[in-house]
KOLDRENKOL-648308 format. One record per residue: x, y, z of N, C-alpha, C in turn. Coordinates in steps of 0.001 Angstrom, whole numbers, padded with zeros to 6 digits, m for minus. Example, Ala and Ser with C-alpha at 12.3 -4.5 7.8 and 13.67 -1.06 7.14 Angstrom:
residues 2
REC  n_east n_north    n_up ca_east ca_north   ca_up  c_east c_north    c_up
REC  013190 m005690  007800  012300  m004500  007800  013200 m003300  007800
REC  012850 m002250  007080  013670  m001060  007140  012900  000030  007870
END
This chain:
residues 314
REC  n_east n_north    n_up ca_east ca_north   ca_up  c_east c_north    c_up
REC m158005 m043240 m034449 m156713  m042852 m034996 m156052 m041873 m034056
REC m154524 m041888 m033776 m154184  m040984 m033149 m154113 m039789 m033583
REC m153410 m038724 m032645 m153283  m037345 m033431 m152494 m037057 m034695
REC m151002 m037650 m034602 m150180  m037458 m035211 m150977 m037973 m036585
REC m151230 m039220 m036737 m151901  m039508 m037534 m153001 m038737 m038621
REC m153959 m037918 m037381 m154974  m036910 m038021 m154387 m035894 m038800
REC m153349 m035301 m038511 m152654  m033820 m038735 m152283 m033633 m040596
REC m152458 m034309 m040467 m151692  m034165 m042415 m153144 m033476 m043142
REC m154582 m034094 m042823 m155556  m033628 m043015 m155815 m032010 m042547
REC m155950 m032278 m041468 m156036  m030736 m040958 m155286 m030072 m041530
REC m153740 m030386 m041506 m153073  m028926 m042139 m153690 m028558 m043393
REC m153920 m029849 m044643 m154655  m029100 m045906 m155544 m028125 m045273
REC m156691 m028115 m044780 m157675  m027462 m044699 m157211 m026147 m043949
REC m156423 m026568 m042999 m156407  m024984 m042373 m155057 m023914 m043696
REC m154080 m024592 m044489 m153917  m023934 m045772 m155150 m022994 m046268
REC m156367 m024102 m046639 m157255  m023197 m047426 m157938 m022270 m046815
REC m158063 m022166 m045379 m158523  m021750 m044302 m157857 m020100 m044368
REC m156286 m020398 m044590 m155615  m019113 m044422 m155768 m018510 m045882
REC m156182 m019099 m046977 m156286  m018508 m048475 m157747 m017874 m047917
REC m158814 m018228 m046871 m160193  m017249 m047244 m160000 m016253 m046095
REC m159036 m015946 m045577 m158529  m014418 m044650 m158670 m015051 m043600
REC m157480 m016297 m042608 m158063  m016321 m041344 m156853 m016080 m040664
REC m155829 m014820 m041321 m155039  m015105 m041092 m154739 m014360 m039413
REC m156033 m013770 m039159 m155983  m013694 m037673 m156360 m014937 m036635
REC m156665 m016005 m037176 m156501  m017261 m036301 m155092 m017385 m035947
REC m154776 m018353 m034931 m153591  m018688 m034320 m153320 m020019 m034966
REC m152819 m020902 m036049 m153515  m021964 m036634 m152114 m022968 m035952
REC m152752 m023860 m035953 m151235  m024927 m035493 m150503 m025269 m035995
REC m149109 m025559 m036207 m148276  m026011 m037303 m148451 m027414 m037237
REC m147302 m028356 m038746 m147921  m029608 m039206 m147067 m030181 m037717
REC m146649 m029691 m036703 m146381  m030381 m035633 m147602 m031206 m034711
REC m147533 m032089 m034040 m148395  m032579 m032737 m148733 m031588 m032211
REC m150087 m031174 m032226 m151022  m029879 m031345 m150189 m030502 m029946
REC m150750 m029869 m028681 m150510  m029978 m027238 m152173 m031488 m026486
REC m151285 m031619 m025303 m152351  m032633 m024955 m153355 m032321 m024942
REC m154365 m033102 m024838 m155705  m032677 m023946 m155179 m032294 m022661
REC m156276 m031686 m022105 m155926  m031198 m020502 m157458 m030912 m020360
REC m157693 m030800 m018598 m158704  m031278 m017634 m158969 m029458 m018152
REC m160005 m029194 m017784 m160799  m027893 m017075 m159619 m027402 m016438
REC m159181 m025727 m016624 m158753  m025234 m015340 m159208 m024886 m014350
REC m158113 m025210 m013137 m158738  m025632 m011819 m159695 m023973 m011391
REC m159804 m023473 m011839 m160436  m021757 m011215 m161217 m021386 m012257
REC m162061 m022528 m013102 m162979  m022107 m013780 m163831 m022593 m013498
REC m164804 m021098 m012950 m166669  m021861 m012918 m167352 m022132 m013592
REC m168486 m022909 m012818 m169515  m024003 m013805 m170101 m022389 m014619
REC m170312 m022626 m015139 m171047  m021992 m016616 m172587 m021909 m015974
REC m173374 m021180 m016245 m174768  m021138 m015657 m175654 m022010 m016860
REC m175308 m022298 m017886 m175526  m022478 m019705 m174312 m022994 m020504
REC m175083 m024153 m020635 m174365  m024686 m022096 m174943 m025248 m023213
REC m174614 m024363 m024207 m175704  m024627 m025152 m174808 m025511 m026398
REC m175370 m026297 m027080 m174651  m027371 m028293 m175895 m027165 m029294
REC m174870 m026754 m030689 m175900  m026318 m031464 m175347 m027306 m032752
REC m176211 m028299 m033192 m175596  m029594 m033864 m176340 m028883 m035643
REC m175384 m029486 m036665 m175281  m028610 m038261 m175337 m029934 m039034
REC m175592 m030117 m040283 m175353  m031446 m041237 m174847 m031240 m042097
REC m174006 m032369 m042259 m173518  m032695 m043685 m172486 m031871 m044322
REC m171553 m031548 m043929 m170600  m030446 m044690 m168639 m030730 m043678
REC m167992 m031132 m044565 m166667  m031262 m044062 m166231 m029673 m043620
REC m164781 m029703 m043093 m164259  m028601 m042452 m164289 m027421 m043527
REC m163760 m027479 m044485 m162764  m027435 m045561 m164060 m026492 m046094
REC m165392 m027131 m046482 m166507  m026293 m046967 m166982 m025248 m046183
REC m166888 m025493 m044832 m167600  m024735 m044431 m166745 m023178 m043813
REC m165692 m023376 m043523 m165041  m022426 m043175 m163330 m022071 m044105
REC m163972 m022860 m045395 m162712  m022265 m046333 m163497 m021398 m047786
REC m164853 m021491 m048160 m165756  m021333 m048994 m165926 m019851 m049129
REC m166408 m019335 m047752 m166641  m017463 m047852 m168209 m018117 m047813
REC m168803 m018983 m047728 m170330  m019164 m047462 m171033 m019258 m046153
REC m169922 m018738 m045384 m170761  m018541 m044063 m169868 m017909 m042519
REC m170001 m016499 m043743 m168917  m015648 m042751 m169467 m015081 m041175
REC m170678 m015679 m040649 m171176  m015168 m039498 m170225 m016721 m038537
REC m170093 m017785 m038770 m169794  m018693 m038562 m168193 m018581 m038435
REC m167517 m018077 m039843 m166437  m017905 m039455 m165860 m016850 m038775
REC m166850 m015760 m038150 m166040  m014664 m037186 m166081 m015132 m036121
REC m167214 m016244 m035913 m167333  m017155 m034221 m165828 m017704 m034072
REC m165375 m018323 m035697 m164295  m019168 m035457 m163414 m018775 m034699
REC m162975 m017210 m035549 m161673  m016473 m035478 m161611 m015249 m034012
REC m163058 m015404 m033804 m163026  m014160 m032886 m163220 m015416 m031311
REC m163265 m016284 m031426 m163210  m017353 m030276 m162560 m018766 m030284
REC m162826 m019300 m030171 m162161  m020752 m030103 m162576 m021546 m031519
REC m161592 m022290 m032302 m161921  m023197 m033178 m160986 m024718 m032740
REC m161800 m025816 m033147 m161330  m026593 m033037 m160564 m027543 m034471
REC m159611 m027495 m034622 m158966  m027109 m035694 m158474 m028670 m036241
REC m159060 m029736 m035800 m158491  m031201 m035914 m160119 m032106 m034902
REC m160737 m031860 m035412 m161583  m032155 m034996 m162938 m033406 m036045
REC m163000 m034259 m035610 m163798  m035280 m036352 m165006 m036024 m036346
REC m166128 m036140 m036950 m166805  m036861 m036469 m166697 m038423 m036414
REC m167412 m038975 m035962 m167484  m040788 m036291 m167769 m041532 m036607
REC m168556 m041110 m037776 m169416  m042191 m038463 m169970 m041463 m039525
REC m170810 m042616 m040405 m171645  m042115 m041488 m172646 m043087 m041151
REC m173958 m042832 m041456 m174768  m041386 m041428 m174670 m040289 m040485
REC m175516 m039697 m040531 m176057  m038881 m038797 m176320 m039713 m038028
REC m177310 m040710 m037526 m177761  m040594 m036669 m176537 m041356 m035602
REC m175552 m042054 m036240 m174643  m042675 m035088 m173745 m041034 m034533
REC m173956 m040110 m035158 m172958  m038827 m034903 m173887 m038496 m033554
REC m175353 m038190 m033956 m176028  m037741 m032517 m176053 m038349 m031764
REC m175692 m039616 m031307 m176158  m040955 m030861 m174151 m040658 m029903
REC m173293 m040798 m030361 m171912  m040383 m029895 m172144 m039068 m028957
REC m172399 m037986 m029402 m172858  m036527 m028743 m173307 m036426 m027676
REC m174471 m037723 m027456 m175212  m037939 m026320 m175150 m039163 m025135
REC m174515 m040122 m026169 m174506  m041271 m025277 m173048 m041916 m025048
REC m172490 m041167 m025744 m170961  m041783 m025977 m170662 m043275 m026669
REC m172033 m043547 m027621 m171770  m044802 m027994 m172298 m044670 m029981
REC m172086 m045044 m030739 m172639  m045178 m031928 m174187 m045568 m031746
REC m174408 m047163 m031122 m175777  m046896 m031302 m175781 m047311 m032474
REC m176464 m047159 m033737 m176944  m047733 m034999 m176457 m046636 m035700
REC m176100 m047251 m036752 m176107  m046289 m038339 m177051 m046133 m039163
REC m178172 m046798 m038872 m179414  m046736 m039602 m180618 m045302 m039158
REC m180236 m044460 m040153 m181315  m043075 m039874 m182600 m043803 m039650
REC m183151 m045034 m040171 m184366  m045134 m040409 m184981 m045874 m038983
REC m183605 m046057 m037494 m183948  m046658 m036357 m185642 m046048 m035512
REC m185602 m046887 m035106 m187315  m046395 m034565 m187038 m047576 m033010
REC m186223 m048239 m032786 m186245  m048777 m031098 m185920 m047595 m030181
REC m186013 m048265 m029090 m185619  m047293 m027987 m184212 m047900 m027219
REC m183282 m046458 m026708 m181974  m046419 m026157 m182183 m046605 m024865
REC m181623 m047492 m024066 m181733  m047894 m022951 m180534 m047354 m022281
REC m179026 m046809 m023209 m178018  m047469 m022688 m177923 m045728 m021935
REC m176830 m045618 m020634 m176426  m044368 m020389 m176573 m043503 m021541
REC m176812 m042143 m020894 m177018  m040806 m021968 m177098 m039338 m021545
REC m176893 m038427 m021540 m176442  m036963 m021624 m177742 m037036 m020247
REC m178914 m037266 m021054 m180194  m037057 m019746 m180473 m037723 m018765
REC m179814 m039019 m018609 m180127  m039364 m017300 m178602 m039023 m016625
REC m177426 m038434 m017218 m176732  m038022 m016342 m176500 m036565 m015713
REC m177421 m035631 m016448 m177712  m034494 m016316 m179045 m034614 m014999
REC m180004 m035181 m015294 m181264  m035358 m014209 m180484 m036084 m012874
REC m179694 m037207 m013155 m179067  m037624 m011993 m178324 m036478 m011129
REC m177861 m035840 m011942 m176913  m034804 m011303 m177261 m033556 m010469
REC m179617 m033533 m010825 m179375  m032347 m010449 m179400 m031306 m011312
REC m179330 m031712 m012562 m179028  m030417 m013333 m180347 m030903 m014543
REC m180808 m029425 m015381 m181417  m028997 m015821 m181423 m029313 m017632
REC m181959 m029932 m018213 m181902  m029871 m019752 m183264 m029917 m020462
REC m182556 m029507 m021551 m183948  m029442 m023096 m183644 m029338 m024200
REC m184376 m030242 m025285 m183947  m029864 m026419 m184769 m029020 m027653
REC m184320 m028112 m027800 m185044  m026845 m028568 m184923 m027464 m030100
REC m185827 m027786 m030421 m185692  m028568 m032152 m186821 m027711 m032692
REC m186547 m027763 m033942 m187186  m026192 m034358 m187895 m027075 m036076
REC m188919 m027086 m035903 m190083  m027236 m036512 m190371 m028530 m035890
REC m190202 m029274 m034631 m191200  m030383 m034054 m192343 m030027 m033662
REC m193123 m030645 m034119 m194582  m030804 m034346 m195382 m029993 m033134
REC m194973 m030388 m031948 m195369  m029819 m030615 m194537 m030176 m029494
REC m194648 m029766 m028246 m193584  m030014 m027250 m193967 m031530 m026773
REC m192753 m032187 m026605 m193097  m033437 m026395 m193037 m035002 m027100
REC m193248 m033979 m028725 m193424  m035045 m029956 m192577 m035777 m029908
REC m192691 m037848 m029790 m191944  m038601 m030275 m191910 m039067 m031319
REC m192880 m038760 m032017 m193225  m039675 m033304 m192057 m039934 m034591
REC m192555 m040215 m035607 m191808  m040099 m037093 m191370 m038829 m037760
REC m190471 m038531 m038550 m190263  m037050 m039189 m191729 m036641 m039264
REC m191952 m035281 m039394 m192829  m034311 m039827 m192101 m033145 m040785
REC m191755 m033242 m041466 m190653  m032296 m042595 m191396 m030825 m042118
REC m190204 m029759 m041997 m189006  m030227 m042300 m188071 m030753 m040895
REC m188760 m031257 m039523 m188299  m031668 m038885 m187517 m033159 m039178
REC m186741 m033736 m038672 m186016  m035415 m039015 m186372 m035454 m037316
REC m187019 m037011 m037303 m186435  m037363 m035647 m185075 m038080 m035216
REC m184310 m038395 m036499 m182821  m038674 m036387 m181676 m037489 m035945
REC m182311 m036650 m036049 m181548  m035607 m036020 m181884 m035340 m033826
REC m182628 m035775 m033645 m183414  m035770 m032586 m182763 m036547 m031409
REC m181625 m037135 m030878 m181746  m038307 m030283 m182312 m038826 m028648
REC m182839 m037591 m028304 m183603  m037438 m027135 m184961 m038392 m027050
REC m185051 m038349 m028499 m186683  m039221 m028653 m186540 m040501 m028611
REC m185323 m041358 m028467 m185222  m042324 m028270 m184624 m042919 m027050
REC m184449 m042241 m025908 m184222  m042310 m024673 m185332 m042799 m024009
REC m184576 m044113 m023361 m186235  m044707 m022574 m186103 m043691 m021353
REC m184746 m043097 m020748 m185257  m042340 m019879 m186347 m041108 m020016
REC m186369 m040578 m021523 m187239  m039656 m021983 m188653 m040261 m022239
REC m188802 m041326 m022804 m189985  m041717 m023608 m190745 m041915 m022082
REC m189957 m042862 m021328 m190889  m043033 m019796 m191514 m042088 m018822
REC m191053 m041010 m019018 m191176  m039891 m018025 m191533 m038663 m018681
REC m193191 m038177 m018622 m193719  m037131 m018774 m193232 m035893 m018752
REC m192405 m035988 m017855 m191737  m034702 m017582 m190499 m034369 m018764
REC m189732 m035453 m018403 m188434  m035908 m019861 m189439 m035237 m020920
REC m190039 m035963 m021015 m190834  m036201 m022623 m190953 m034210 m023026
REC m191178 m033521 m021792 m191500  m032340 m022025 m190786 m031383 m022190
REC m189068 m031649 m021854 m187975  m031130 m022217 m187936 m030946 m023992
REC m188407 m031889 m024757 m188336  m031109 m025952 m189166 m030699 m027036
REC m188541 m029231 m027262 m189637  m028415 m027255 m189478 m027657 m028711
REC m190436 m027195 m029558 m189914  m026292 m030561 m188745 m025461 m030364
REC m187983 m025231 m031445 m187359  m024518 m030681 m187466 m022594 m030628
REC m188474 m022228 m031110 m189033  m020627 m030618 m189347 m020768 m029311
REC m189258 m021547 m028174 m189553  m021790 m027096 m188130 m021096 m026019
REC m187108 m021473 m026930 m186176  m020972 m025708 m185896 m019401 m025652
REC m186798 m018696 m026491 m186882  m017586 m026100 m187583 m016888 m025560
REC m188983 m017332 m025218 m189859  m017447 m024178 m188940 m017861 m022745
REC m188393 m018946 m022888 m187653  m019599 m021333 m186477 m018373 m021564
REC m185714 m018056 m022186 m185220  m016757 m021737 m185760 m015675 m021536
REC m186688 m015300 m021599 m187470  m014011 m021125 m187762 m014396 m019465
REC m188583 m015417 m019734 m188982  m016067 m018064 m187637 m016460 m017052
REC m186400 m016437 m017735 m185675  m016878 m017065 m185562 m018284 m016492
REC m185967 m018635 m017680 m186203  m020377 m017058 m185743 m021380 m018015
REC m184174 m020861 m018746 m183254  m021551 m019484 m182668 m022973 m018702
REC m182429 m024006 m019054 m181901  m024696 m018541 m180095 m025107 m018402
REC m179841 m026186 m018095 m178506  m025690 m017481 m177609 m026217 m018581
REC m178332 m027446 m019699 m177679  m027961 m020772 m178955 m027637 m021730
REC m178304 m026857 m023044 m179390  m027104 m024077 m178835 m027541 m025587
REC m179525 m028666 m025861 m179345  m028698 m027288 m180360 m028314 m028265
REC m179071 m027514 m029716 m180297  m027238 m030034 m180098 m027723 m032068
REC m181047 m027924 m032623 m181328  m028875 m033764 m182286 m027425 m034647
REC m181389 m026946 m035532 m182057  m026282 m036551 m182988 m027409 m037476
REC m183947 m027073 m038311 m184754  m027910 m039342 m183578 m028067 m040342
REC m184238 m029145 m040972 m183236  m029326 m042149 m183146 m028698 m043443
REC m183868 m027567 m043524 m184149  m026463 m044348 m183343 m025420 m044208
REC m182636 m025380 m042807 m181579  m024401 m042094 m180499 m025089 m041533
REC m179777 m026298 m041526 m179191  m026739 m041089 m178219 m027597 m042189
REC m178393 m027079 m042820 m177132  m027256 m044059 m177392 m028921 m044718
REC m178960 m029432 m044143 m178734  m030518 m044806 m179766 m030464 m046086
REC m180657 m029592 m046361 m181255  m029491 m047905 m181626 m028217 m048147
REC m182317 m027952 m049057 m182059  m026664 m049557 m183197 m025670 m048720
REC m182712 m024322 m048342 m183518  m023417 m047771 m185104 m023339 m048335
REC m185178 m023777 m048832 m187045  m023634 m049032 m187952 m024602 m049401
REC m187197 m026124 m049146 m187158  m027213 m049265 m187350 m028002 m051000
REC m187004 m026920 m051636 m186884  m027461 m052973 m185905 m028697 m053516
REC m185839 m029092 m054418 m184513  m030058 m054620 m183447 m029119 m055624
REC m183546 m028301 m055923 m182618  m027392 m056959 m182400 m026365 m055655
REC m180314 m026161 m055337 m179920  m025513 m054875 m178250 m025657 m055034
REC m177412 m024709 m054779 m176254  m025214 m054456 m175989 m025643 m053381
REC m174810 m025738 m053102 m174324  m026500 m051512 m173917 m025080 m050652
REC m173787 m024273 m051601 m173442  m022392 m051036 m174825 m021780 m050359
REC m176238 m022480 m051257 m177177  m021862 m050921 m177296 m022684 m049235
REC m177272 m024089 m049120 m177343  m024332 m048239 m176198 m023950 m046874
REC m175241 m023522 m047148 m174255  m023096 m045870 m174793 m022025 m045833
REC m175284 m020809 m046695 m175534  m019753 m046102 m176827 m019753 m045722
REC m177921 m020546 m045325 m179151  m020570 m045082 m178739 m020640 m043431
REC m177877 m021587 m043625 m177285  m021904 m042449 m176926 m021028 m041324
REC m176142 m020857 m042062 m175175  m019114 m041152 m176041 m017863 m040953
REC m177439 m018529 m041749 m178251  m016711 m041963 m179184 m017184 m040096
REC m179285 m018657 m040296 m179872  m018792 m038991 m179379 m018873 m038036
REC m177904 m019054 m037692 m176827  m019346 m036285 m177248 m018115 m036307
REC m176717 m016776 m037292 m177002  m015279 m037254 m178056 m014530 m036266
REC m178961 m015261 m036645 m180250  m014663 m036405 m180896 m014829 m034838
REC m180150 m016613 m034589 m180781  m017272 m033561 m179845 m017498 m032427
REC m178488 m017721 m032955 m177501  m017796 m032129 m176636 m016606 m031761
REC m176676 m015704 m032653 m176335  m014784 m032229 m176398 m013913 m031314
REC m177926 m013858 m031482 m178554  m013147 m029780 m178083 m013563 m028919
REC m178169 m014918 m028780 m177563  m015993 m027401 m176656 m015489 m027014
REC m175441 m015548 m028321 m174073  m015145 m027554 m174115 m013688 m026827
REC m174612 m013067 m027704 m174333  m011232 m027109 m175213 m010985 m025989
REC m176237 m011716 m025613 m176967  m011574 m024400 m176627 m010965 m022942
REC m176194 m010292 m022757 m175470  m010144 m021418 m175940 m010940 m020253
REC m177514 m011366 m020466 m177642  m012441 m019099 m177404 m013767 m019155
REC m176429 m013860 m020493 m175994  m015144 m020722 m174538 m015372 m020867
REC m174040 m014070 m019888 m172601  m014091 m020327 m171348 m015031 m019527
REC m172263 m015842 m018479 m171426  m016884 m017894 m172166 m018441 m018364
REC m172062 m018535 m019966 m172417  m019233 m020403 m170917 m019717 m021918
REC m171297 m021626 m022067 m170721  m021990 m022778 m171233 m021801 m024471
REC m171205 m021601 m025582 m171798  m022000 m026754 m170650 m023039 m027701
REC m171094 m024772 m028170 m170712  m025182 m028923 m171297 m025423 m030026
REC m170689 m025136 m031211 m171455  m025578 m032596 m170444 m025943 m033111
REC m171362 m027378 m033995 m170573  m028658 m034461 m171555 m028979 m035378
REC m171045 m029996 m036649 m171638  m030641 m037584 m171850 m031893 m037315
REC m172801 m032612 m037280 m172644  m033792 m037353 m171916 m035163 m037751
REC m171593 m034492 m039124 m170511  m035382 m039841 m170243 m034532 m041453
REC m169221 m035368 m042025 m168519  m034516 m043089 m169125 m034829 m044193
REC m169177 m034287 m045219 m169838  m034910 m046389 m169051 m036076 m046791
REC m169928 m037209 m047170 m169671  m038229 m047046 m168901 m038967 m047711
REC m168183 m038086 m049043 m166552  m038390 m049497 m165672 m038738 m048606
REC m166056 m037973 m047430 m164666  m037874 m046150 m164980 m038828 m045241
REC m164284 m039990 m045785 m164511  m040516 m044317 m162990 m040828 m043174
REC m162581 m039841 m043110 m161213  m039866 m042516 m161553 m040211 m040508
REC m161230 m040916 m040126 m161954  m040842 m038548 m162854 m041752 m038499
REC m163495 m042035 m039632 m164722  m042433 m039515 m165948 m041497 m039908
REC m165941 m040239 m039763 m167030  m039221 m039715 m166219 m037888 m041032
REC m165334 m037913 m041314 m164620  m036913 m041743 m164478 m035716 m040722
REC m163975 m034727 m041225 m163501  m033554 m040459 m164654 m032404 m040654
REC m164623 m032107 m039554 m165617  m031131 m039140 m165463 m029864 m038433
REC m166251 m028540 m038605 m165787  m027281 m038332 m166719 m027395 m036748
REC m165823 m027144 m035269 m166503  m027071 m034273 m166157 m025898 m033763
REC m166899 m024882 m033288 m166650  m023812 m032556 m167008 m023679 m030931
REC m166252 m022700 m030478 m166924  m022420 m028910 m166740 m021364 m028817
REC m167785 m020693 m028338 m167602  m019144 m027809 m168355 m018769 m026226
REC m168057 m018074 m025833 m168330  m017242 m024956 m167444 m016603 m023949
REC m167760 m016204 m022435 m166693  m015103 m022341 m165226 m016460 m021661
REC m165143 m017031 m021105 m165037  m018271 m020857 m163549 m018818 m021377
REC m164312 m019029 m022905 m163265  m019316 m023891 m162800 m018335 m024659
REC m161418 m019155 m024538 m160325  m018310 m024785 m160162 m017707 m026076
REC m159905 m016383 m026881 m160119  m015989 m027784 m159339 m016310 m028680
REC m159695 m015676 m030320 m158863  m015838 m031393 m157761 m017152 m031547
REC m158488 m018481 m030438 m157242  m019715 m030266 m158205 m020915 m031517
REC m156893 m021305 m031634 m157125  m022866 m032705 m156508 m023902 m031869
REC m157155 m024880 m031679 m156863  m026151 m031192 m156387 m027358 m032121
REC m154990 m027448 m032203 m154681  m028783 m032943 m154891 m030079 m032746
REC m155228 m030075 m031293 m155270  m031398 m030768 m156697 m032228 m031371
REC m156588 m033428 m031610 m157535  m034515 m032026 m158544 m035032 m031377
REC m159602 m034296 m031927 m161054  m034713 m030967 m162203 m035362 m032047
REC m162911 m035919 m031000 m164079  m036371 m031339 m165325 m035874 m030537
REC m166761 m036280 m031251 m167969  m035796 m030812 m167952 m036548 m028977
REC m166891 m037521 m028841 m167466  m038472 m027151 m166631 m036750 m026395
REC m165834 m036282 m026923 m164843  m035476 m026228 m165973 m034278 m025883
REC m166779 m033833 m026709 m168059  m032819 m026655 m168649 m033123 m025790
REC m169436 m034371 m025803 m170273  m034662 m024516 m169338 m035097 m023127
REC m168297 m035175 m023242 m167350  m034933 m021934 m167307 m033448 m021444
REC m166825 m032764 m022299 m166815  m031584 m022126 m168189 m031438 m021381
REC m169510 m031104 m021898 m170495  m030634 m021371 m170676 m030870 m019487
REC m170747 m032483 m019807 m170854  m033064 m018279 m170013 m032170 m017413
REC m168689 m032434 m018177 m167341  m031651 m017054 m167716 m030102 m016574
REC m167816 m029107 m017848 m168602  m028182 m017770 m169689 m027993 m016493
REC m170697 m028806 m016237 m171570  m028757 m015464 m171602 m029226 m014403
REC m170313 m029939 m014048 m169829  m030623 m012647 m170447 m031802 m012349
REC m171295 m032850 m013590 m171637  m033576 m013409 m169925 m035273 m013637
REC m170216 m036160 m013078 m169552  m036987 m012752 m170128 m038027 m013546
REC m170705 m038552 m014270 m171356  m039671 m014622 m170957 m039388 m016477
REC m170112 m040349 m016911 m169704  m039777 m018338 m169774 m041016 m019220
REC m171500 m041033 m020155 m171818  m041960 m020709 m170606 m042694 m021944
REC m170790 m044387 m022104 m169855  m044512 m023295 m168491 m043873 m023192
REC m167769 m044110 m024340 m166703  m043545 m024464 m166416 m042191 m024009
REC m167384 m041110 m023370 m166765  m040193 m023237 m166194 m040464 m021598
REC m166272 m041435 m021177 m165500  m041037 m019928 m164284 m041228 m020355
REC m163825 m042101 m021078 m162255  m042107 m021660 m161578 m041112 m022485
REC m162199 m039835 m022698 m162455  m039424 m024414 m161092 m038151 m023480
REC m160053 m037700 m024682 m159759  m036630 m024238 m160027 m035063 m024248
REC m159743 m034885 m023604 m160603  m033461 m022959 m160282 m031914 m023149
REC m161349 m030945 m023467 m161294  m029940 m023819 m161115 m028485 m023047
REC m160139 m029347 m021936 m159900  m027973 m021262 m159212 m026988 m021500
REC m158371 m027135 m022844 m157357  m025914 m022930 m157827 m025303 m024181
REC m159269 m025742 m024396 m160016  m024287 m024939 m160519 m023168 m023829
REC m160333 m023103 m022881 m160989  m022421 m021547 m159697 m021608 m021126
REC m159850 m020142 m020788 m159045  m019366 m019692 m159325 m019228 m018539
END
């Protein structure tokens, strides 16, 4: 769908957006946001870029609610992407877009292997450095089936024949209490994704019970970006670094896009502050971004076509 098209949606939400105090965002009017545009030309590669992927929750919940105010000062105190969508229902075609620029299957319950271009063989082609920090996998390496409260859908690294073939691949992903060890050692890599459990990641309830609200789950949420992402950002040896966090897809009333609308943030020193982006994106536009970000040239699936997130950047 085009932009003009998207905008009638967004404006509801960013309304309710300005009813929970955002009224220090810059929010876009019901006009056509501005184009995409390339990277500016005098911005360096980032040493770090980290993508921190969330479940199940439209725009509207997550940053109009008051259930996850560590999340919404990222919004307001850095970049939000303010028209922003995923592409599908379920998850796993959302992670499967993120990484490969292609859907891939809609079936969570897939168990083949991805042959097609993907985030890691254009990152290894390039030269450059990745891992994925997933936080309750079994051990470093694990391809197998869920182990709760890990999902391997949530995972899509594990289905990369470039990963499954190569020992080394295979060893990029890792619990994720690991990348704070590789930040101590200094031995962060140059793209990281990272996959909270689904106990913290807004897709079931914090202590894996079946009795919760949908409040208990956003703020389980936000208590862990808090805890885990937070450091990241304020790090000072991480201060020529990117941070994106994104949901996978919207709760599944919404299927506007295909994926419904979704709350994506970026912070660091980089990006540009207190800005809202009207313009109309998707998850292929994320994994463009990253590549571009990292000066890699090789842009799996749709994201080589996808438009681009340079005028979140100063």
């Amino acid at each position: 769908m085009n932009q003009r098209s998207a905008l009638p949606a967004m404006c509801c939400v960013l309304l309710a957006l300005a009813a929970f105090g955002c009224g220090s965002v810059s929010h876009p009017s019901s006009a056509p946001g501005p184009s995409p545009s390339p990277l500016p030309v005098n911005l360096s590669p980032p040493d770090h870029v980290f993508l921190v992927v969330l479940e199940n929750h439209s725009f509207s919940d997550v940053l109009g609610s008051g259930a996850m105010p560590f999340l919404h000062s990222l919004a307001t105190q850095h970049s939000l992407a303010g028209n922003y969508f995923a592409n599908t229902h379920p998850s796993i075609g959302n992670y499967f877009v993120l990484t490969t620029g292609q859907l891939v299957t809609n079936d969570d319950s897939f168990t083949g292997t991805v042959a097609d271009d993907n985030i890691a063989r254009a990152l290894t082609g390039a030269g450059k450095t990745w891992k994925a920090y997933l936080e309750s996998l079994p051990a470093v390496g694990y391809t197998g089936p869920d182990v709760y409260p890990y999902f391997k859908h949530h995972n899509p690294f594990a289905y990369f024949s470039d990963v499954l073939n190569s020992p080394t691949q295979t060893a990029n992903m890792a619990p994720f209490p690991q990348i704070f060890s590789d930040l101590s050692a200094a031995a962060l890599p140059q793209f990281a994704f990272i996959a909270p459990n689904v106990e913290n990641d807004g897709h079931d309830c914090p202590d894996g019970g079946t009795t919760c609200t949908d409040t208990d789950k956003l703020a389980a949420a936000d208590r862990w970006l808090q805890a885990n992402i937070g450091p990241l950002i304020n790090d000072p040896s991480l201060a020529n670094s990117v941070f994106i966090i994104t949901w996978d897809e919207s709760a599944t009333t919404d299927v506007a896009n295909g994926g419904g609308q979704v709350a994506t943030v970026l912070a660091g020193t980089h990006v540009k502050q207190a800005f809202t982006s009207g313009t109309f994106f998707q998850h292929q536009s994320t994994l463009r971004l990253i590549l571009e970000l990292l000066r890699v040239n090789d842009f799996p699936g749709s994201s080589a076509g996808a438009p681009q997130m340079g005028g979140f950047f100063q």
